[in-house]
C-alpha positions as CSV (number, residue, x, y, z in Angstrom):
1,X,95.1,94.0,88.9
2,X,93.5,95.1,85.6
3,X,92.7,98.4,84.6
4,X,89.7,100.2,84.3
5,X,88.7,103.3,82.3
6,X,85.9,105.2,84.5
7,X,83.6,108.0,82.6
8,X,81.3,110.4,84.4
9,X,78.1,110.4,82.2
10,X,75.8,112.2,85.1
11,X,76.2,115.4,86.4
12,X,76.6,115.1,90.7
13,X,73.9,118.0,91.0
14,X,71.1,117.2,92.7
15,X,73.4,114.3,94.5
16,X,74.2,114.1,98.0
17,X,77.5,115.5,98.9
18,X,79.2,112.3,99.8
19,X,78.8,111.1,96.3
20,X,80.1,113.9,94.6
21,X,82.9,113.6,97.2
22,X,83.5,110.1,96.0
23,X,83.6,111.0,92.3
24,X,86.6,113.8,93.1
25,X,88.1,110.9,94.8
26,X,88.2,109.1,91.7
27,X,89.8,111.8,90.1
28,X,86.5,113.2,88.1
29,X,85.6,117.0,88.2
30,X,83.2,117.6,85.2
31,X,81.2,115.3,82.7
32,X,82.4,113.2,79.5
33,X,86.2,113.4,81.5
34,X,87.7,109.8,82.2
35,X,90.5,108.6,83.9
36,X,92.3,105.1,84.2
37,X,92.5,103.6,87.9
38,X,93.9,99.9,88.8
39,X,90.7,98.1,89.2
40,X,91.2,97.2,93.7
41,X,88.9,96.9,95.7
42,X,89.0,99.9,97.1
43,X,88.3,101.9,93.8
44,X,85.6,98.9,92.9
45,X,83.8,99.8,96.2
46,X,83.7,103.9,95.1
47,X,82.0,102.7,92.0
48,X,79.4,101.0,93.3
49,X,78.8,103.9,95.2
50,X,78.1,106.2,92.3
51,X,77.2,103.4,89.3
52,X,74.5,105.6,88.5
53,X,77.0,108.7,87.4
54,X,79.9,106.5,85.7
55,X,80.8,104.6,82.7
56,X,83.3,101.6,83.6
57,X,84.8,99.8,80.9
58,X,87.6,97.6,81.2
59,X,91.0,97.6,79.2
């Protein structure tokens, strides 16, 4: 699988709590912090989920 590099650009306030459940998930606390995941399913699907709040770029 390749890796991707996922950003949070968006602040979760204002969001419902299962989204900014889904961005600790990913391993994403505060703003302008990234962190590298293996790009599965799985982790695809939790992106989808919060597109709106993350940068993905692929490496």
């Amino acid at each position: 699988m390749a890796q991707i590099k996922i950003t949070q650009i968006k602040s979760c306030i204002d969001y419902p709590e299962r989204q900014k459940q889904t961005l600790i998930a990913l391993g994403l606390k505060r703003m302008n912090r990234s962190v590298v995941k293996e790009g599965t399913p799985q982790v695809l699907g939790m992106v989808a989920k919060v597109q709106h709040l993350v940068k993905v770029e692929n490496i």
